[in-house]
Structure formats: C-alpha cells, structure tokens
HTML snippet that shows the backbone in 3Dmol.js (N, CA, C, O; Angstrom):
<script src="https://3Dmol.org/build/3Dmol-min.js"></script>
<div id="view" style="width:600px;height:400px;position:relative"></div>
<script>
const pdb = `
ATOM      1  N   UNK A   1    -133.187 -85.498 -42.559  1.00  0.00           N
ATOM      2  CA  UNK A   1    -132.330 -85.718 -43.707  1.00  0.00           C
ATOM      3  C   UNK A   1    -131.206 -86.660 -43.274  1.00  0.00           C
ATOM      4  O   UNK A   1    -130.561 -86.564 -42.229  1.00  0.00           O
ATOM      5  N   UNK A   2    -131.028 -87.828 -44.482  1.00  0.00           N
ATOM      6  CA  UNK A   2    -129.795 -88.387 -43.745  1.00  0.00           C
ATOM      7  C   UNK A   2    -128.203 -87.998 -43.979  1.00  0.00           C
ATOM      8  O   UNK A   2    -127.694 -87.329 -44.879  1.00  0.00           O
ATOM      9  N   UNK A   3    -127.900 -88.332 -43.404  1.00  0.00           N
ATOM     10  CA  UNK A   3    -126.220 -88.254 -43.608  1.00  0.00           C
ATOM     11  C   UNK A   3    -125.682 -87.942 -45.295  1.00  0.00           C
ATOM     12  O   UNK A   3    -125.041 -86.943 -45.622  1.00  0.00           O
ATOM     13  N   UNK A   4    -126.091 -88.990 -46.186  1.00  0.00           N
ATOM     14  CA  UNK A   4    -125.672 -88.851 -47.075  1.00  0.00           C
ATOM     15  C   UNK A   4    -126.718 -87.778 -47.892  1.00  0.00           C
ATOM     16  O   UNK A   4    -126.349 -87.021 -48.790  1.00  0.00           O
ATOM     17  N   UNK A   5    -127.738 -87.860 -47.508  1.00  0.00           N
ATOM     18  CA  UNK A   5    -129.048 -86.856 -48.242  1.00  0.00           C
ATOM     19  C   UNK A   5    -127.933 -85.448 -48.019  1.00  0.00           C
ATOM     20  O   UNK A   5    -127.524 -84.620 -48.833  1.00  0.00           O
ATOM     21  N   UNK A   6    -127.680 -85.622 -46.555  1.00  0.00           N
ATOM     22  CA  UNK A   6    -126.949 -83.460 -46.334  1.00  0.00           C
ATOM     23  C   UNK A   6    -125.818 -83.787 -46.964  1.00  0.00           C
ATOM     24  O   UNK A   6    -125.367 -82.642 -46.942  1.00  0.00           O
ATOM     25  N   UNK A   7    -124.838 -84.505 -47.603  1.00  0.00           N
ATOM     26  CA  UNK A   7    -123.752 -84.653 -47.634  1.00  0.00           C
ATOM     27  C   UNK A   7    -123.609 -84.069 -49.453  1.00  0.00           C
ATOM     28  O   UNK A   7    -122.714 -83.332 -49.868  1.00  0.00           O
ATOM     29  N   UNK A   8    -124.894 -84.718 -50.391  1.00  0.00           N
ATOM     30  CA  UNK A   8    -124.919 -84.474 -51.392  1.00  0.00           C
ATOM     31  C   UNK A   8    -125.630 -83.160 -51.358  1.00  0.00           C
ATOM     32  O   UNK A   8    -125.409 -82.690 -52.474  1.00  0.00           O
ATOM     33  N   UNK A   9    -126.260 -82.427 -50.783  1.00  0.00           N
ATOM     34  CA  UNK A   9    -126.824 -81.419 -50.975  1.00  0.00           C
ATOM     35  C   UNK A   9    -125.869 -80.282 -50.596  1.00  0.00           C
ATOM     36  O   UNK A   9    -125.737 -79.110 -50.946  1.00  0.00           O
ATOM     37  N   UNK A  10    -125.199 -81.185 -49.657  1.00  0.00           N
ATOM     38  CA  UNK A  10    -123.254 -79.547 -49.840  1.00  0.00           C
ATOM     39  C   UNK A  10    -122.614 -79.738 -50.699  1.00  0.00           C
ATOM     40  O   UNK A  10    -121.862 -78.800 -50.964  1.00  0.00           O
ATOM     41  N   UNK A  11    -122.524 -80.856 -51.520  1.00  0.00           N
ATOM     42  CA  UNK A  11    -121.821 -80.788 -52.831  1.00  0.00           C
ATOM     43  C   UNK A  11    -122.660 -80.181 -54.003  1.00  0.00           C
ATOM     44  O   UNK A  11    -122.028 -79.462 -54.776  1.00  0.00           O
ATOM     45  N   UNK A  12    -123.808 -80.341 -54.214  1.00  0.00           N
ATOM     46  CA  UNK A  12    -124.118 -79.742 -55.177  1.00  0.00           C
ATOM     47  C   UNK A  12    -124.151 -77.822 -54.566  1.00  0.00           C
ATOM     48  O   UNK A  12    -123.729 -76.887 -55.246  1.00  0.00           O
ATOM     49  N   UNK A  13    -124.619 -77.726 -53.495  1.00  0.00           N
ATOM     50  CA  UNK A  13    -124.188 -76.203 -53.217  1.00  0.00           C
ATOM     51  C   UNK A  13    -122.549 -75.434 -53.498  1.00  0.00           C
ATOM     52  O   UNK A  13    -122.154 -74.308 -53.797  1.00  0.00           O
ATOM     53  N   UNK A  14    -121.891 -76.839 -53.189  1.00  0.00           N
ATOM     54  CA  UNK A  14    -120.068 -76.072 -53.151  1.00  0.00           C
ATOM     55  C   UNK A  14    -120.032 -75.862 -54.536  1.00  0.00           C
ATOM     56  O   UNK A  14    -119.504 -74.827 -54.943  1.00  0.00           O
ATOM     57  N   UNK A  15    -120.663 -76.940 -55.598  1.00  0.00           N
ATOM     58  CA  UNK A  15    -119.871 -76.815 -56.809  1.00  0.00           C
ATOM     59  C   UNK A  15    -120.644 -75.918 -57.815  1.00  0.00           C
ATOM     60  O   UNK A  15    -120.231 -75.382 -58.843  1.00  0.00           O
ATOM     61  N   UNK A  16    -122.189 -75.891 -57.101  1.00  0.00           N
ATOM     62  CA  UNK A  16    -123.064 -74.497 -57.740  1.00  0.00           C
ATOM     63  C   UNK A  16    -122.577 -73.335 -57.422  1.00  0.00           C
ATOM     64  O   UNK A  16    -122.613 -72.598 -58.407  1.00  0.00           O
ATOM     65  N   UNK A  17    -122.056 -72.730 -56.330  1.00  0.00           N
ATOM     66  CA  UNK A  17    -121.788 -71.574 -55.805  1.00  0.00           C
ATOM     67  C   UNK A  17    -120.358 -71.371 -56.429  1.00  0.00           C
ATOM     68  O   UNK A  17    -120.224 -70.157 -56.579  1.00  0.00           O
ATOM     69  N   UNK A  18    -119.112 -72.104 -56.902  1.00  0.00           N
ATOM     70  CA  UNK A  18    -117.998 -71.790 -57.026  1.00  0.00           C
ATOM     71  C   UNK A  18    -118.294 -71.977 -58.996  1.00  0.00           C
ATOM     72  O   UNK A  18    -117.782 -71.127 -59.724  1.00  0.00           O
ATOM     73  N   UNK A  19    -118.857 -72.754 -59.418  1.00  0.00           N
ATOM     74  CA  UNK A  19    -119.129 -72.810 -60.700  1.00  0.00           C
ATOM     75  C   UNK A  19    -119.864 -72.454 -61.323  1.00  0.00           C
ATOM     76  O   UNK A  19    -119.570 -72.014 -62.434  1.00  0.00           O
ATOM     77  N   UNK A  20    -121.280 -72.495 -60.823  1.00  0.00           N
ATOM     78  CA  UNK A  20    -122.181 -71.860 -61.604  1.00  0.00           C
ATOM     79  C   UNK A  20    -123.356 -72.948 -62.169  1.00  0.00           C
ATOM     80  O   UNK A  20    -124.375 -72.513 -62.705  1.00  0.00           O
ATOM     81  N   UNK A  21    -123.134 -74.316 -62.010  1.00  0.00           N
ATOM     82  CA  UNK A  21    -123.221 -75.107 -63.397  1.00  0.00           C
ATOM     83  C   UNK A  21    -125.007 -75.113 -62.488  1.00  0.00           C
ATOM     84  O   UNK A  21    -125.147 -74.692 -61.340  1.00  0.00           O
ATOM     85  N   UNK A  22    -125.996 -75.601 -63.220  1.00  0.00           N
ATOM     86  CA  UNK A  22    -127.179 -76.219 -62.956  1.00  0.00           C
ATOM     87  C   UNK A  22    -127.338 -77.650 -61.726  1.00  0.00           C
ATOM     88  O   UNK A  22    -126.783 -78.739 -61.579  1.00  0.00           O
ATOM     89  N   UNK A  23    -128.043 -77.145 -61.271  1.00  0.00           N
ATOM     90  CA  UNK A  23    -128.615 -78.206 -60.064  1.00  0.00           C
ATOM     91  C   UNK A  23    -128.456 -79.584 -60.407  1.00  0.00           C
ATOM     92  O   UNK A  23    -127.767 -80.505 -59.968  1.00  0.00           O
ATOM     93  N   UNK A  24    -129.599 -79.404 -61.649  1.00  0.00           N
ATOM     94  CA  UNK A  24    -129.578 -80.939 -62.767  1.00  0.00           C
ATOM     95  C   UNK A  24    -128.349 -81.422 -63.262  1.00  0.00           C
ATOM     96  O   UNK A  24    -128.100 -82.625 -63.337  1.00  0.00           O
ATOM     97  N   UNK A  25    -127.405 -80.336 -63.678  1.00  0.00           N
ATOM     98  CA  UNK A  25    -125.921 -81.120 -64.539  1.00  0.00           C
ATOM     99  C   UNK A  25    -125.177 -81.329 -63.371  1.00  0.00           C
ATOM    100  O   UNK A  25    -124.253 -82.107 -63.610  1.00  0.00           O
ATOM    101  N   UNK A  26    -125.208 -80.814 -61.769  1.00  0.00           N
ATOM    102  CA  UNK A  26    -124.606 -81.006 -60.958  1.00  0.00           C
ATOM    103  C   UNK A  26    -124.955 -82.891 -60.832  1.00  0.00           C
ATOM    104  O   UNK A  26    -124.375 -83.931 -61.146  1.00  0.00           O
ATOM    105  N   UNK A  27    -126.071 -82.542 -60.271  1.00  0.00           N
ATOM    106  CA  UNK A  27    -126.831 -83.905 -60.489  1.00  0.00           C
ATOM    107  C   UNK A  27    -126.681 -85.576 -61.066  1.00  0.00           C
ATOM    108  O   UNK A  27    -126.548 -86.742 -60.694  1.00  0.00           O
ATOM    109  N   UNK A  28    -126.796 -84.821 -62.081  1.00  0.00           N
ATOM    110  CA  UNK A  28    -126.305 -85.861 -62.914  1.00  0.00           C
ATOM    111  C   UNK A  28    -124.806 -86.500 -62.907  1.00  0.00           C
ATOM    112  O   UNK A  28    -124.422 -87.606 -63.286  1.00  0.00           O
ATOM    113  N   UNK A  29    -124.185 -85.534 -62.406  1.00  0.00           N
ATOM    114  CA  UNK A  29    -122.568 -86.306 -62.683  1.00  0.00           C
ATOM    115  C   UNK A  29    -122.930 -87.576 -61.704  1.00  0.00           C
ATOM    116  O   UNK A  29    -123.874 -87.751 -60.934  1.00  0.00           O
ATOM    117  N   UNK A  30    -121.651 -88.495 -62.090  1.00  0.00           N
ATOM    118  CA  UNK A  30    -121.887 -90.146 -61.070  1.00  0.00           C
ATOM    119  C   UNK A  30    -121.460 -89.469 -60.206  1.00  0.00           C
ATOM    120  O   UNK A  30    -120.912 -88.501 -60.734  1.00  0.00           O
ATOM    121  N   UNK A  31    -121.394 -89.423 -59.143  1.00  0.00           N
ATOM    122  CA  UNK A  31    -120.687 -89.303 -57.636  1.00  0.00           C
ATOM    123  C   UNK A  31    -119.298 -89.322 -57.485  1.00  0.00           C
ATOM    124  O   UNK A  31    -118.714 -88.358 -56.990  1.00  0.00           O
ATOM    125  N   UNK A  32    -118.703 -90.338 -57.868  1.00  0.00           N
ATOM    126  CA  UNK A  32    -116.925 -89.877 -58.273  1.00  0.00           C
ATOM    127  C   UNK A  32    -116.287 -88.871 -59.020  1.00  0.00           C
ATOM    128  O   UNK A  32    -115.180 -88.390 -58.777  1.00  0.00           O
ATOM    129  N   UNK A  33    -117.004 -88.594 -59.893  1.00  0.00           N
ATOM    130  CA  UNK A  33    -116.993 -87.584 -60.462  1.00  0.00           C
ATOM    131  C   UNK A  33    -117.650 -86.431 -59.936  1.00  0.00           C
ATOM    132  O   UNK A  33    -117.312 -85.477 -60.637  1.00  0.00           O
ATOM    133  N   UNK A  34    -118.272 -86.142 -59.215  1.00  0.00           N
ATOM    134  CA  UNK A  34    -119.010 -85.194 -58.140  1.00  0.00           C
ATOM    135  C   UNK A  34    -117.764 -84.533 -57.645  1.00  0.00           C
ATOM    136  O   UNK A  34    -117.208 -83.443 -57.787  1.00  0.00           O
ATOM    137  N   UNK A  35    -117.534 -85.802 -56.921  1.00  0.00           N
ATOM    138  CA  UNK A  35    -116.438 -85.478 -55.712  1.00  0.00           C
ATOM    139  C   UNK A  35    -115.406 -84.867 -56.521  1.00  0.00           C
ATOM    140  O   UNK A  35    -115.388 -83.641 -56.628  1.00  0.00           O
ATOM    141  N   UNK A  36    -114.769 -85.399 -56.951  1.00  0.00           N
ATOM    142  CA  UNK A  36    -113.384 -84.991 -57.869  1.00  0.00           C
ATOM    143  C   UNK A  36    -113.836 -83.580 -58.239  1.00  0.00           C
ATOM    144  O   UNK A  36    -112.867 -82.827 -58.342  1.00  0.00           O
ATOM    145  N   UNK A  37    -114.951 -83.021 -58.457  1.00  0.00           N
ATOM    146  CA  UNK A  37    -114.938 -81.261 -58.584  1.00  0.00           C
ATOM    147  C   UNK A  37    -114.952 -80.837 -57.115  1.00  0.00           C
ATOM    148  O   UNK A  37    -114.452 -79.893 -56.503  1.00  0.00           O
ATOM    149  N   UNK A  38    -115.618 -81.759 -56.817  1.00  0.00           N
ATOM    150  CA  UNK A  38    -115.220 -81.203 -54.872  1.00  0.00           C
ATOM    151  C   UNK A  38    -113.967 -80.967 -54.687  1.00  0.00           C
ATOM    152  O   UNK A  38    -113.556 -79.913 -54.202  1.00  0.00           O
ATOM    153  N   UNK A  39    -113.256 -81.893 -55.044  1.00  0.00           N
ATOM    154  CA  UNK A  39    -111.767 -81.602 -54.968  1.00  0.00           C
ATOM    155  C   UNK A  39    -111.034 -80.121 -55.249  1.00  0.00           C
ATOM    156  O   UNK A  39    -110.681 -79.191 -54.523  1.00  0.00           O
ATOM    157  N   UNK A  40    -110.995 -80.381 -56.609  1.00  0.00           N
ATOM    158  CA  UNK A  40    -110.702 -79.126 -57.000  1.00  0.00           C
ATOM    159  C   UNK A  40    -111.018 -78.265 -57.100  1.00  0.00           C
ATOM    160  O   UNK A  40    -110.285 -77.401 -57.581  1.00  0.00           O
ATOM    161  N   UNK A  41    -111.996 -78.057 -56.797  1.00  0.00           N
ATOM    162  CA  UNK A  41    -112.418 -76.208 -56.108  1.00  0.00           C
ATOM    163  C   UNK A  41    -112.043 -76.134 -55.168  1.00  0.00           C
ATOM    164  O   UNK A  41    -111.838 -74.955 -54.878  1.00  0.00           O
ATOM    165  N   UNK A  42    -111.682 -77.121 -54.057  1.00  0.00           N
ATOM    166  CA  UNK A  42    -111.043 -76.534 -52.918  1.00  0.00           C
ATOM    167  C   UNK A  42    -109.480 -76.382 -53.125  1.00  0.00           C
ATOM    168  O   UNK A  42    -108.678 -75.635 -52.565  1.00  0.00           O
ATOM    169  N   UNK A  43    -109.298 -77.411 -54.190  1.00  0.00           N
ATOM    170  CA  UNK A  43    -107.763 -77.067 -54.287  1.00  0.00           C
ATOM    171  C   UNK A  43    -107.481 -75.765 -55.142  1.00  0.00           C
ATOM    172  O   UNK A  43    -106.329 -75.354 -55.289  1.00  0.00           O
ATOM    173  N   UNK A  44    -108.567 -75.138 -55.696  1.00  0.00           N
ATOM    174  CA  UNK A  44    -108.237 -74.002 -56.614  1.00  0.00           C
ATOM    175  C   UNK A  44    -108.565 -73.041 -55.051  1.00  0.00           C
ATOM    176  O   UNK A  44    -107.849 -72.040 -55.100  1.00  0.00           O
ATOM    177  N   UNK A  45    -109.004 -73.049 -54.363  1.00  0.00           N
ATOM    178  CA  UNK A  45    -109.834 -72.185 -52.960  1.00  0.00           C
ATOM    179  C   UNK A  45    -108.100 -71.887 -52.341  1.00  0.00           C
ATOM    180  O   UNK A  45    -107.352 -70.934 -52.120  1.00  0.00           O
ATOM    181  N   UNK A  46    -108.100 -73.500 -52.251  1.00  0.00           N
ATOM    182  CA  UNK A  46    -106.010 -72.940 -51.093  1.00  0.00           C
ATOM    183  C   UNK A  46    -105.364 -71.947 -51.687  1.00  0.00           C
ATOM    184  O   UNK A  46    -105.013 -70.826 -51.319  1.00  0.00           O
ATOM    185  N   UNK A  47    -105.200 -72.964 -53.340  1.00  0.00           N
ATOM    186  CA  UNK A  47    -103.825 -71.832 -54.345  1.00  0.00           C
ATOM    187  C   UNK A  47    -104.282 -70.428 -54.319  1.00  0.00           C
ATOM    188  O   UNK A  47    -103.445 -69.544 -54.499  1.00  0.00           O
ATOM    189  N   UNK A  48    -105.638 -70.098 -54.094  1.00  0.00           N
ATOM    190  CA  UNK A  48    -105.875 -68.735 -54.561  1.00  0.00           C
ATOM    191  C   UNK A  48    -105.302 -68.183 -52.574  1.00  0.00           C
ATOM    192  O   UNK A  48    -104.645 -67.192 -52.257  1.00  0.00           O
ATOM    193  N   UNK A  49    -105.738 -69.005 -51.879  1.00  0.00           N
ATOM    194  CA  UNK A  49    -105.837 -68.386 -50.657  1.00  0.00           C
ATOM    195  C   UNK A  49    -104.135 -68.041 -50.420  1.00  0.00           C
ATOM    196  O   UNK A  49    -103.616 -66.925 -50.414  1.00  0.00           O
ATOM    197  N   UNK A  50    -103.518 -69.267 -50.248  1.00  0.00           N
ATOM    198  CA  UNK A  50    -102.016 -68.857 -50.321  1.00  0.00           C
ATOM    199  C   UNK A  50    -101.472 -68.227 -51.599  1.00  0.00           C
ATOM    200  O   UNK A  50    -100.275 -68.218 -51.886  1.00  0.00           O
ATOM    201  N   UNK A  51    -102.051 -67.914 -52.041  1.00  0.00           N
ATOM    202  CA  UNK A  51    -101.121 -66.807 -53.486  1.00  0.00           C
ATOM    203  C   UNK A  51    -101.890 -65.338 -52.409  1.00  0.00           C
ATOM    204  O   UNK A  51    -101.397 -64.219 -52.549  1.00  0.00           O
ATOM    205  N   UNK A  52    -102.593 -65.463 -51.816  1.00  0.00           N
ATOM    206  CA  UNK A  52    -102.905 -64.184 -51.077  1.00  0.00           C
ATOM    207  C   UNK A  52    -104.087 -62.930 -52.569  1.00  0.00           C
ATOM    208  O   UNK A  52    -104.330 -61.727 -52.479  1.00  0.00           O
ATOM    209  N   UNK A  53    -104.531 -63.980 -53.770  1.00  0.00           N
ATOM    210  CA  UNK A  53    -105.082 -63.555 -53.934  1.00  0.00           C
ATOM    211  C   UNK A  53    -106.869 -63.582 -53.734  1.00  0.00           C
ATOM    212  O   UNK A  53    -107.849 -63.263 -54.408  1.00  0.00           O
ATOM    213  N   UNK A  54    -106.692 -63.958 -52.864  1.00  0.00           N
ATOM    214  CA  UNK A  54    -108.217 -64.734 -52.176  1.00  0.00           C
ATOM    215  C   UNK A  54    -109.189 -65.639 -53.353  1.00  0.00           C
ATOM    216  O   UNK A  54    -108.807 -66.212 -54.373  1.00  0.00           O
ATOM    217  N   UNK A  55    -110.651 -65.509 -52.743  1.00  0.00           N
ATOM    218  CA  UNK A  55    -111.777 -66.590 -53.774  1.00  0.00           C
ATOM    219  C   UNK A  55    -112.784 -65.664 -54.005  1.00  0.00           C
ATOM    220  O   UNK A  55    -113.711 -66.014 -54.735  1.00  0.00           O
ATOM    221  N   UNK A  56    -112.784 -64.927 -53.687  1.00  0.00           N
ATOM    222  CA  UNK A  56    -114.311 -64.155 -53.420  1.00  0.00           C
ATOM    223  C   UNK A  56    -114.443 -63.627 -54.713  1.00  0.00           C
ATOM    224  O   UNK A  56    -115.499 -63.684 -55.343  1.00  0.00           O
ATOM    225  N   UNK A  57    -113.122 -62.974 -55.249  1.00  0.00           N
ATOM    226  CA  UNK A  57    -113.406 -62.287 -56.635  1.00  0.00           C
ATOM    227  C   UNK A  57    -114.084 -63.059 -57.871  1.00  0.00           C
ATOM    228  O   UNK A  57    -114.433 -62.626 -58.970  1.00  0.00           O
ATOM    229  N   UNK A  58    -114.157 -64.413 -57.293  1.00  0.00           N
ATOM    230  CA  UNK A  58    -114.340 -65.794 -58.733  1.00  0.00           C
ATOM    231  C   UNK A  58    -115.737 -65.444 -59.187  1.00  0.00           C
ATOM    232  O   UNK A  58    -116.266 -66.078 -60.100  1.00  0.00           O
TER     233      UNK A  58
END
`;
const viewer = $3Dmol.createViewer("view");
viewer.addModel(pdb, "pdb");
viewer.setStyle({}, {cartoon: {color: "spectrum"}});
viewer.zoomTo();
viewer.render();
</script>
C-alpha cells in the first residue's frame, strides 16, 4: 500500500469511527474537505480531553 493509499484509509477510518457517516459519503468528499473533518474531530477529541470530559462516551 502506498503512502497516500494508508494515509486515506486512516482518514476515512478516523472520520467513520468518530462520525458514523458511510465509507462511500466519506469517500466522496474532495480531499480538502476530507481533511478539514480530520481536523475537527481532533479538535473536538482535545476540547473534550482537556474539559476532562473525555471521547469515548461520543
């Protein structure tokens, strides 16, 4: 697998596992737009982590 092959296949896992959404609608977004939910699930991951109310409950 290359670099970018594993690279998109942890994004569609991060943003399936924290969202829920379909493989395919993951998919489909353009890639900038990919990322940018990459983003913010991790930035929703910190606030929850430093509010000390963790992620796990999501």
């Amino acid at each position: 697998m290359t670099h970018s092959a594993h690279r998109l296949r942890e994004e569609v896992a991060y943003v399936a596992y924290h969202f829920h959404w379909a493989h395919h609608d993951i998919l489909g977004l353009p890639h900038a737009e990919r990322r940018a939910w990459v983003r913010e699930i991790a930035r929703i991951n910190t606030s929850l982590t430093r509010s000390g109310t963790g992620g796990a409950e999501r």
